[in-house]
TORNUDO-23690 format. One line per 8 residues: number of its first residue (from 1); their letters; for each residue z, y, x of N, C-alpha, C. Coordinates in steps of 0.2 Angstrom, whole numbers, plus 5000, padded with zeros to 4 digits. Each point is the difference from the previous one (the first is absolute). Layout:
BEGIN
NUM) a) Z Y X Z Y X Z Y X ~ ...
END
This chain:
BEGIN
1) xxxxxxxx) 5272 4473 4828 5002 4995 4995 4993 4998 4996 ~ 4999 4993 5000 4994 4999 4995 5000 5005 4992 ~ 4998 5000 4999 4995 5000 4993 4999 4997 4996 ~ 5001 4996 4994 4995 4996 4998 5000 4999 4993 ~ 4993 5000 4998 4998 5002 4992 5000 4991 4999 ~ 5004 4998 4996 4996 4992 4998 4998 5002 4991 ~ 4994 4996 5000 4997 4999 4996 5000 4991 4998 ~ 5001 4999 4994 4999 4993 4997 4993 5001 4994
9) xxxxxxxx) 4994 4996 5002 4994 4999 5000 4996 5005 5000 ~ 4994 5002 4997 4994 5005 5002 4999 5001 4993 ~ 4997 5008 5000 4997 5002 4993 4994 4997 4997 ~ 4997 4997 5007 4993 4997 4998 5001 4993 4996 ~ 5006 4997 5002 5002 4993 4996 5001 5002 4992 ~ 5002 5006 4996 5000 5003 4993 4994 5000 4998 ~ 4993 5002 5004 4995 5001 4997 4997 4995 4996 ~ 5000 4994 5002 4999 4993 4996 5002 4998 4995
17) xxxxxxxx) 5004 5003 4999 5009 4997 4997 5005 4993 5002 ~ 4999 5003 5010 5005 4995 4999 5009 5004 5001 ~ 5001 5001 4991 5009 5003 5003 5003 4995 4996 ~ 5002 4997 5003 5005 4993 5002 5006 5004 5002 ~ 5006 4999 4998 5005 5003 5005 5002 4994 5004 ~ 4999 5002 5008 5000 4997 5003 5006 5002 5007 ~ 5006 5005 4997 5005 5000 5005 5005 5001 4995 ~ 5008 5001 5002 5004 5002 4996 5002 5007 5001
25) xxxxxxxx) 5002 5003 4998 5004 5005 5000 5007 5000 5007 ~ 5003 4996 4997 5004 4998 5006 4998 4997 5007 ~ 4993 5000 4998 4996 4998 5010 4997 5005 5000 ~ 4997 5005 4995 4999 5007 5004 5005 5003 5001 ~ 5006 5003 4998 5003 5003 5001 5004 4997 5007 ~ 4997 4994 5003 5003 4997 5008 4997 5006 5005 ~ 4996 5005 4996 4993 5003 5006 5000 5006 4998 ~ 5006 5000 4994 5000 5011 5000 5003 5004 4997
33) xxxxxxxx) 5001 5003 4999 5005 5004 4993 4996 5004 4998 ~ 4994 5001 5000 4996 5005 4998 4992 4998 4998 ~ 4999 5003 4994 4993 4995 5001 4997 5002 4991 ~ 4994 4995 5000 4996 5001 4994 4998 4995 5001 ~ 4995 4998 4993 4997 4993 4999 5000 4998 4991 ~ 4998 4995 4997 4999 4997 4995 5002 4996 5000 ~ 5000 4998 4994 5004 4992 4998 4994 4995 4997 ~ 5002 4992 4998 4994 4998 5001 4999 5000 4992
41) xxxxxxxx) 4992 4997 5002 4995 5005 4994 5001 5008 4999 ~ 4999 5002 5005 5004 5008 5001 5002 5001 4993 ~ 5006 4999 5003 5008 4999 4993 5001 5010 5005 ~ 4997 5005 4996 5003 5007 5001 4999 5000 5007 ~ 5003 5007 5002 5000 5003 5006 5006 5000 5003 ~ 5002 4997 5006 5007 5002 5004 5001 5005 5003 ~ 5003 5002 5004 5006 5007 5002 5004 4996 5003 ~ 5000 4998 5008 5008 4999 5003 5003 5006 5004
49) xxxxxxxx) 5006 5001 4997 5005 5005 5005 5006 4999 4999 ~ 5001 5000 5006 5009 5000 5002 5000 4990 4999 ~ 4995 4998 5001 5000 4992 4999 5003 4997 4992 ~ 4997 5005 4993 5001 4997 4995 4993 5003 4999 ~ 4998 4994 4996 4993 4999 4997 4999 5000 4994 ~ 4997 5008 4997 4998 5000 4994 4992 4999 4999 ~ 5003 4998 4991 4990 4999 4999 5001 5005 4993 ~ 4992 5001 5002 5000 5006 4993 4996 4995 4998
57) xxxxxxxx) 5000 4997 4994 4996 4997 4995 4995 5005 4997 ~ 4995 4995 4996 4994 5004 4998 5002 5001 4993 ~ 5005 5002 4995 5006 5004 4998 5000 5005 5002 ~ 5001 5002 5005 5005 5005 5002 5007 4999 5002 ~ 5003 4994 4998 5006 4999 5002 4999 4999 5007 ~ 5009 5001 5003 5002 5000 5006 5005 4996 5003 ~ 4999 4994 5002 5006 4997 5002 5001 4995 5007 ~ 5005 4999 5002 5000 4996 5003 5000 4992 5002
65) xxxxxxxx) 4996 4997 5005 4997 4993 4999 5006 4996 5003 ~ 4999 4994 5000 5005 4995 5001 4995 4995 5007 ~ 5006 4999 5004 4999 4997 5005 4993 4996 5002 ~ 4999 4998 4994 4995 4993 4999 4995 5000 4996 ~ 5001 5009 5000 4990 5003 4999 4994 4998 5005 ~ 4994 5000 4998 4998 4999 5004 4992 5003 5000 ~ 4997 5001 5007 4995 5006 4999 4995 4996 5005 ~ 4997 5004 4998 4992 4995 5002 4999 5005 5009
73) xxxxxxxx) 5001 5006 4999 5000 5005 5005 5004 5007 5000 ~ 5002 5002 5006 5006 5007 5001 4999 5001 5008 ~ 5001 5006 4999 5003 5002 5008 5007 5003 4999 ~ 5002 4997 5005 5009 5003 5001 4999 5002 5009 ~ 5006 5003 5001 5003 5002 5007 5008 5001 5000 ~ 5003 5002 5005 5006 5004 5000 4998 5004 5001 ~ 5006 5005 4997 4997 5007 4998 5005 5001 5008 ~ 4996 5005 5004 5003 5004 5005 4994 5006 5002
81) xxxxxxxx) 4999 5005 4993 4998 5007 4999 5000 5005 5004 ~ 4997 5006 5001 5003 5004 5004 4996 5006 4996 ~ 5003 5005 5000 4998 5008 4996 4993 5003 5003 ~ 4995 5002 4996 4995 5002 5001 5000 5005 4999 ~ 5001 5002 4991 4998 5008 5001 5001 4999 4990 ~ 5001 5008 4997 5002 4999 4995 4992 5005 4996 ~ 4999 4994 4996 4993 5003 4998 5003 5003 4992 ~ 4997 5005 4999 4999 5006 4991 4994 5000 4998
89) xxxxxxxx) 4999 5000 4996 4994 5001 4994 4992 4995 5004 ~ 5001 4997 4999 4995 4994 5002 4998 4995 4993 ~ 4992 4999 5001 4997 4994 4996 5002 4996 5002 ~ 4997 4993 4999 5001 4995 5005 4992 4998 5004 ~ 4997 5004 4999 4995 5001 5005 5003 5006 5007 ~ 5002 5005 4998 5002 5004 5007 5008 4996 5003 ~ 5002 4995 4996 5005 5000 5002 4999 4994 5007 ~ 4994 4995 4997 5000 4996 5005 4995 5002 5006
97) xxxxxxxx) 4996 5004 4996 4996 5004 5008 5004 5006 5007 ~ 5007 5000 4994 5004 5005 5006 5006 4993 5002 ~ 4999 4996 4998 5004 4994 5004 4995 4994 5006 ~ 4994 5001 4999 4998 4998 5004 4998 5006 5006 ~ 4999 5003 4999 5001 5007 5005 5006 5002 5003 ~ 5008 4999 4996 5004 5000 5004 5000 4994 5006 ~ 4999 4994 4995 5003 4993 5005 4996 4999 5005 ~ 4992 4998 4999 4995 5000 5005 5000 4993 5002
105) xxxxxxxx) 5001 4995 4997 5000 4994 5002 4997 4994 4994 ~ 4991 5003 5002 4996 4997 4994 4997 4992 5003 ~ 5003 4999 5003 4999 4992 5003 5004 4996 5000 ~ 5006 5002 4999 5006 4994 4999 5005 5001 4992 ~ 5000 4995 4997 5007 5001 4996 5004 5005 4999 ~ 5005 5003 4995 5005 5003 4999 5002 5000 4992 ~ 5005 5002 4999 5001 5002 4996 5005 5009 4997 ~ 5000 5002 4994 5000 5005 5000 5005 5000 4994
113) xxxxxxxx) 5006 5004 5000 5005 4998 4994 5002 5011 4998 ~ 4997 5001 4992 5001 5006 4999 5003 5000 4996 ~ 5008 5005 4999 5005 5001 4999 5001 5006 4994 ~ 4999 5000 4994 5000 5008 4997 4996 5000 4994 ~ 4999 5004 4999 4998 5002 4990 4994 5000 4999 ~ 4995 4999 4999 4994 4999 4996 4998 5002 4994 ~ 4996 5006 5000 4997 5004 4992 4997 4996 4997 ~ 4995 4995 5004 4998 4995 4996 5001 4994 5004
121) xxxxxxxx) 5001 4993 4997 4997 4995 5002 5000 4993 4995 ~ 4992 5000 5002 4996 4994 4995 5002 4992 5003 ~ 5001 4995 4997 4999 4994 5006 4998 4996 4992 ~ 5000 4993 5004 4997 4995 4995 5006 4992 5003 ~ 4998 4997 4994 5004 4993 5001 4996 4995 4999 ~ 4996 4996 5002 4999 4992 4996 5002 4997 4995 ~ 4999 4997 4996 5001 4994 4997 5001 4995 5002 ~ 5004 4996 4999 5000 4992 5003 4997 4996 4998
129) xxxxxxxx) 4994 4997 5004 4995 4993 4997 5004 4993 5002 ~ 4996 4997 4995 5002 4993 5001 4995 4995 5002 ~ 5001 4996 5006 4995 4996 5001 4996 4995 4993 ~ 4993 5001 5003 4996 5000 5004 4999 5007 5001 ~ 5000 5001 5007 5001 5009 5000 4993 5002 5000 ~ 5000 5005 4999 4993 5005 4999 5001 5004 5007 ~ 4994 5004 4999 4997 5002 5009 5007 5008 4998 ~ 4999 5002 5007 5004 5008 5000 4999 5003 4996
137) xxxxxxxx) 4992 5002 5000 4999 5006 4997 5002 4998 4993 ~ 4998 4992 4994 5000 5001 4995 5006 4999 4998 ~ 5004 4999 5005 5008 5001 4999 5004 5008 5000 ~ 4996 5002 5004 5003 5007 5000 4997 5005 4995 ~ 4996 4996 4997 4998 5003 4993 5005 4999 4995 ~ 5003 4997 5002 5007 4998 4993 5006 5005 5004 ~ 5001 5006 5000 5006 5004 5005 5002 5005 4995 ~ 5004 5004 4999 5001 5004 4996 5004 5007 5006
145) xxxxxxxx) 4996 5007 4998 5002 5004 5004 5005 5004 4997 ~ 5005 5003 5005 5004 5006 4999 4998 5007 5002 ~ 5005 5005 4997 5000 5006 5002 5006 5003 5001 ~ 5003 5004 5002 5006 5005 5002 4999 5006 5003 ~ 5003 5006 4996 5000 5006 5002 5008 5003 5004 ~ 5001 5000 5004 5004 5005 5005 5005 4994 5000 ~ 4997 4995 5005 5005 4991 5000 5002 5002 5006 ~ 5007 4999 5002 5003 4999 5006 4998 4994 5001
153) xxxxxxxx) 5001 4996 5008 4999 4994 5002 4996 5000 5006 ~ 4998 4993 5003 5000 4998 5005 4991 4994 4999 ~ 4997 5005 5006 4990 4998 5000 5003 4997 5008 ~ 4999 4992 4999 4998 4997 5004 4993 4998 5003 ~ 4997 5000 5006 4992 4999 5000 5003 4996 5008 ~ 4993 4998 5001 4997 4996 5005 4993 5001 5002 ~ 5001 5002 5005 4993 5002 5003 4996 4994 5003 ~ 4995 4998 5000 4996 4995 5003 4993 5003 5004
161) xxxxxxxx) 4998 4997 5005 4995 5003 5005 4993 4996 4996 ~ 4994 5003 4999 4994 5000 4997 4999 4991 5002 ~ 5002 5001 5008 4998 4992 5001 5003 4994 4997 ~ 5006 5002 4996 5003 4994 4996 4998 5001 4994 ~ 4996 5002 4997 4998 5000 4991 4997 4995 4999 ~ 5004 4997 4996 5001 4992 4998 5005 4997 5000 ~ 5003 4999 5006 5007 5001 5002 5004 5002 4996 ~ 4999 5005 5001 5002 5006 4995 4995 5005 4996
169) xxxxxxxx) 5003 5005 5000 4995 5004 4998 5000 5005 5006 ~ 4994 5004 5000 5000 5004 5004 5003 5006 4999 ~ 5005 5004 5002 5001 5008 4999 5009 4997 4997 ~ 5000 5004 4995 5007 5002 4998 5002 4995 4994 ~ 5004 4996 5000 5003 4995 4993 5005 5002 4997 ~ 5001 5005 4995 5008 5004 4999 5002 4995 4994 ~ 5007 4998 5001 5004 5001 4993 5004 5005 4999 ~ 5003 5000 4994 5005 5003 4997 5005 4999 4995
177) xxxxxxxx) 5008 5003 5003 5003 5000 4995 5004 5005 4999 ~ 5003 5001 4994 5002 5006 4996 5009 5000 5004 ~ 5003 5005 5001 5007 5000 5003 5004 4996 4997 ~ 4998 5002 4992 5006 4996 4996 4997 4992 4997 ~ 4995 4997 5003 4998 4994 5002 4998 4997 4992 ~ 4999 5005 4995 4998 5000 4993 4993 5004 4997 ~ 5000 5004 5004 4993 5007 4997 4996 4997 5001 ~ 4997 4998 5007 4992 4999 5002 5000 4996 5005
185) xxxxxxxx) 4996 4995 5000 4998 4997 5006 4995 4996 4999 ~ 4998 4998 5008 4994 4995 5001 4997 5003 5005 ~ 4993 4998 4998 4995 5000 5007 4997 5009 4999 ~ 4999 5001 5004 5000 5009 4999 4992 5000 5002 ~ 4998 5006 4992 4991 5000 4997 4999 5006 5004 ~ 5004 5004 4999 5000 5008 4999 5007 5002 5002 ~ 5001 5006 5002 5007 5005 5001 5000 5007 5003 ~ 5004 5004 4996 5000 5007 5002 5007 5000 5006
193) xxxxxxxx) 5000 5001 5005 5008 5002 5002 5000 5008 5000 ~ 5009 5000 4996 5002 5006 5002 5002 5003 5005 ~ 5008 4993 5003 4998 5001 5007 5006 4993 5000 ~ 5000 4999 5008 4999 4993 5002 5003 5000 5007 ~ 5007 4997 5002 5001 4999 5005 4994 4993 5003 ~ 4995 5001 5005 4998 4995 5004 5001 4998 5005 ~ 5002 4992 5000 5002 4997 5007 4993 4995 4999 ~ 5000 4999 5007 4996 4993 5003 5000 4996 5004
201) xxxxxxxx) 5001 4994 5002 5000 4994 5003 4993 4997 5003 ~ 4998 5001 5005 4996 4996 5003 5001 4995 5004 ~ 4995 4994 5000 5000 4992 4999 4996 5000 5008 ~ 5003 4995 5005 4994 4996 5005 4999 4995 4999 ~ 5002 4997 4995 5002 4992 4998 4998 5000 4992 ~ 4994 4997 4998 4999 4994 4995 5000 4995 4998 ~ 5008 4996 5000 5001 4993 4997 4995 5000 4993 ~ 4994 4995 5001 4996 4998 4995 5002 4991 4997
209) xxxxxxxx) 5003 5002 4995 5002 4994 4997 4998 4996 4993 ~ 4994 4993 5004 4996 4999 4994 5004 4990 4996 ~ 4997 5002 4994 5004 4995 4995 4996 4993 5003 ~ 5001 4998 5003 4996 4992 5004 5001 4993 4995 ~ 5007 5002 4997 5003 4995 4997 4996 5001 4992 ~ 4995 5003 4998 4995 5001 4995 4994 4996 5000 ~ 4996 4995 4996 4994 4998 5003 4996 5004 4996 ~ 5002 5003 4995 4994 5005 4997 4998 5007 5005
217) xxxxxxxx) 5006 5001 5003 4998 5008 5008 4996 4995 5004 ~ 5002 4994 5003 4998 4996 5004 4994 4998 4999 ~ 4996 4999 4996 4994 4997 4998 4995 5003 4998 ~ 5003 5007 4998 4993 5004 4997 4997 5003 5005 ~ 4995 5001 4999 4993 5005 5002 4999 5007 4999 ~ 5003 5005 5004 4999 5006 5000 4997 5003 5000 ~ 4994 4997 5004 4993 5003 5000 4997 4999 4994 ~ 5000 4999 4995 4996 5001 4994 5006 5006 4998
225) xxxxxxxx) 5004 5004 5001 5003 5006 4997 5000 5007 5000 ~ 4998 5001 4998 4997 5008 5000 5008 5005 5002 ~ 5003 5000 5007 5004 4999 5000 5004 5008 5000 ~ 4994 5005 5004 5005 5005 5003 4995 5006 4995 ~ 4996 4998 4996 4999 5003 4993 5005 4998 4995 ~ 5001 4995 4998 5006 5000 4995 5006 5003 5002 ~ 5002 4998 5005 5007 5002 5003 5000 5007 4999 ~ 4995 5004 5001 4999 5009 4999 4999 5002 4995
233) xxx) 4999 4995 4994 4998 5001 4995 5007 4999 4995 ~ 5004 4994 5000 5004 5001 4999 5009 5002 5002 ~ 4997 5001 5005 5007 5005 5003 4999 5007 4998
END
């Protein structure tokens, strides 16, 4: 049975400042129940599971979005997981060098959904800009970060192959959210696991889905964009 990771726009389209929201909610979730992404003028960080879509504003608040939100970029899938291995006492440097040394599959897609309690975990949220929008970075200047110590919950990541960075990012893209959908969330900076049921989903199929119906995606010039520095810099 296919695979398949769809993506609505590219992270190099954010470096410019084109975050336009340019799908709904309701036409992403035609393509997954599971998933991550921002809102436009990255309006906070999303978290999709079990196909409800939370956004953790750059507050800290946690709530969920309405049909006719809408994001400039996200990746969703359906979720069809299978058990890897139950990892204890990890940074989130050992955690993702013993995940890509389990899976082995540094050239294609996947994603990775960790289940269980965390001694520490930092993330951040954006701010929401209003057009005329400003470039990534100086938008993601305006983000406000969190912390939690011994949070239950749920690190979702998406791995992308080096060859698409731009596209995506290269490596590991985690969100998170807190179990009781209150504590903590967002895009994940930092994290201690204590320990962690690990499942993972690997993708043979990338639906790459770009906003056409935009003349601002459509007309710019991306070769003046210092693209796949920014993207690293502020991811």
């Amino acid at each position: 049975m296919t695979q398949t990771l769809f993506q609505h726009g590219t992270l190099a389209l954010l470096v410019p400042g084109l975050l336009t929201g340019t799908l709904t909610i309701k036409e992403l979730l035609e393509h997954g129940d599971t998933g991550i992404g921002t809102g436009e003028g990255l309006d906070g960080e999303l978290i999709i599971l079990d196909g409800i879509v939370y956004q953790v504003q750059s507050t800290g608040h946690i709530q969920q979005v309405t049909p006719d939100f809408t994001v400039p970029f996200a990746n969703v899938h359906f979720a069809n997981y299978r058990s890897l291995a139950t990892f204890n006492e990890l940074n989130q440097e050992q955690t993702y060098h013993q995940l890509s040394d389990l899976i082995k599959a540094p050239n294609t897609f996947y994603s990775v959904k960790i289940t269980g309690t965390f001694a520490k975990m930092h993330t951040r949220a954006a701010a929401k800009s209003q057009p005329p929008y400003a470039t990534l970075l100086a938008t993601a200047q305006q983000q406000r970060e969190f912390q939690a110590n011994n949070v239950q919950g749920t690190l979702l990541s998406y791995y992308s192959p080096q060859l698409f960075h731009g596209a995506a990012v290269a490596g590991y893209h985690s969100h998170f959210l807190a179990a009781d959908k209150t504590t903590i969330g967002g895009h994940v900076l930092d994290f201690v696991l204590t320990t962690g049921q690990v499942q993972v989903q690997i993708f043979d199929t990338l639906q790459q889905h770009l906003p056409i119906d935009n003349s601002d995606f459509m007309q710019h010039d991306f070769t003046k964009d210092n693209i796949n520095a920014d993207i690293s810099q502020a991811e």
